[in-house]
N, C-alpha and C positions, 0 to 999 in steps of 0.2 A: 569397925574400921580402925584400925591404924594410924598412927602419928603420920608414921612413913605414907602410905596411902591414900590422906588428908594432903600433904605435902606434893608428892604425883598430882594429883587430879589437878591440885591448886595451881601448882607452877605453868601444869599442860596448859591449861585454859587461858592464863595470861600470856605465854607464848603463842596461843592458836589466834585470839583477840590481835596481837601487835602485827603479825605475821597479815592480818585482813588489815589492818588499819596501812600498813606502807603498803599493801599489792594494791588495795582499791584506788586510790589517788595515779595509781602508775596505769592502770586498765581504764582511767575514767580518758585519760590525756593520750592515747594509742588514736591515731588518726584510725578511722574507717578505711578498709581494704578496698582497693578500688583495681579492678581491672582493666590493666591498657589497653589490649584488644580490641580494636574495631568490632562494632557489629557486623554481621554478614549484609551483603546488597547482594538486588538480585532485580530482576526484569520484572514487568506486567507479563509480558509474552512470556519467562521460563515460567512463571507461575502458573501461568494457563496450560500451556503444557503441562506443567505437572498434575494438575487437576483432572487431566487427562488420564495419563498414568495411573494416578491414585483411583480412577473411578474404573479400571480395565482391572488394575494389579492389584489395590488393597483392599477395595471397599470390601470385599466381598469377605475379608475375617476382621478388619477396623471400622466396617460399619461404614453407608454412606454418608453421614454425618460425622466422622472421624470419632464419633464418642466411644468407638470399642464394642467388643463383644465376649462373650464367654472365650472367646479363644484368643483374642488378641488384647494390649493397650490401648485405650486411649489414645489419642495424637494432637489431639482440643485441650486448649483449658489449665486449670491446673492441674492435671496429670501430666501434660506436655513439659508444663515449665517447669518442676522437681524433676522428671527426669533429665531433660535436656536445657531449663531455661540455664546461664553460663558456661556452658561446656561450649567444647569448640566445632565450629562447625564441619569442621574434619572429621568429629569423631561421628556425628550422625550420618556425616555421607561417606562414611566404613563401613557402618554400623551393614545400613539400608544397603549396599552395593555386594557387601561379601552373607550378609543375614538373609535378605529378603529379598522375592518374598519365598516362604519356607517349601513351596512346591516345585519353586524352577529358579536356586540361589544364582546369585551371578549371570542373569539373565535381562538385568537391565543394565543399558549401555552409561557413560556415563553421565553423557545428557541427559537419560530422562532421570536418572538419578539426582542430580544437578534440580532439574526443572521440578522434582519430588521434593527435595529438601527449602524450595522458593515458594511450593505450594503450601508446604507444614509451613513455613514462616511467616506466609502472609496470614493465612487460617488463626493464627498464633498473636495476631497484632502488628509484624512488621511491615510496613512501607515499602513498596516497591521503588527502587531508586532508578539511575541512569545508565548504571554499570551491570553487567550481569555477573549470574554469580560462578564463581571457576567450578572444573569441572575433576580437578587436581586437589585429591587430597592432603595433600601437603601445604598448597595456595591456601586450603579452608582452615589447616589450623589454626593461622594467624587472626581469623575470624572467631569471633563467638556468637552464641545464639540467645537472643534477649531475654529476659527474665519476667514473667509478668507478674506486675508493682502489687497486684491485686492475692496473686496469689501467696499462700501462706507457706513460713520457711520450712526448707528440709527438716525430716524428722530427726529428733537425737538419739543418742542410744536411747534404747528402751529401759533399760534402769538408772537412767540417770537422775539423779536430783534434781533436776533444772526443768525434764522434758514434763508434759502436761502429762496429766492423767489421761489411762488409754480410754476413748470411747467403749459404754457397753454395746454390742451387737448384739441384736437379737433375728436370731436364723430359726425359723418357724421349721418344727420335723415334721417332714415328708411323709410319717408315718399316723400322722393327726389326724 
């Protein structure tokens, strides 16, 4: 190796060094991100209705228990809150109104869509309030959908430095 080359590495590394030592103190003092948005409210009554709905309209590919099935998501749990826990509640009662369900799209009014999206909420940890929940997409965006405390954060890129190591899977062959 090289004078010159001894000289690179050496300079890099106390450049890389100073370059951590002022970002860290500045990333440590960044307040936490916090979301103005209201939670969504929503009724006892839309909920039950929607419990309705969901036992006529989804159960049947989400599973009576909302735990999912070969064909569909989750709607329980942590499945529920990565996909939807801080998103807006606009964007699930979109999702569910122009999506679902995939045999007859556009078939639910927006009531029972409304009283679907108050059913995944309560199922999900939230509290029925006093207010019901609108049935106006645009009303919901203002609203977001809770996070649950328990579940664990979104995933990172997959090659990134930071993310955990992938779990092994082991998928038994069919052919055993």
């Amino acid at each position: 190796m090289t004078e010159r080359h001894r000289w690179f590495l050496r300079n890099s590394l106390a450049g890389g060094i100073v370059a951590l030592l002022i970002m860290a103190p500045v990333q440590a003092q960044r307040p936490p991100r916090v979301d103005p948005r209201p939670f969504a409210t929503f009724t006892a009554e839309q909920a039950a209705q929607g419990q309705s709905v969901y036992a006529g309209k989804c159960g049947n590919c989400h599973g009576k228990n909302l735990s999912g099935s070969e064909f569909a998501t989750p709607l329980n749990g942590n499945a529920f809150s990565l996909n939807w826990g801080g998103k807006s509640t606009g964007e699930l009662f979109t999702f569910i109104r122009t999506r679902m369900p995939p045999t007859a799209i556009g078939s639910l009014t927006p009531q029972a869509t409304a009283g679907l999206v108050a059913y995944l909420l309560q199922v999900n940890g939230a509290k029925a309030g006093a207010g019901p929940l609108a049935t106006d997409a645009n009303a919901l965006a203002a609203l977001r959908i809770p996070r649950n405390p328990a579940s664990p954060a979104p995933p990172m890129m997959p090659l990134s430095p930071l993310s955990p190591p992938l779990p092994k899977v082991f998928v038994p062959n069919p052919l055993d």
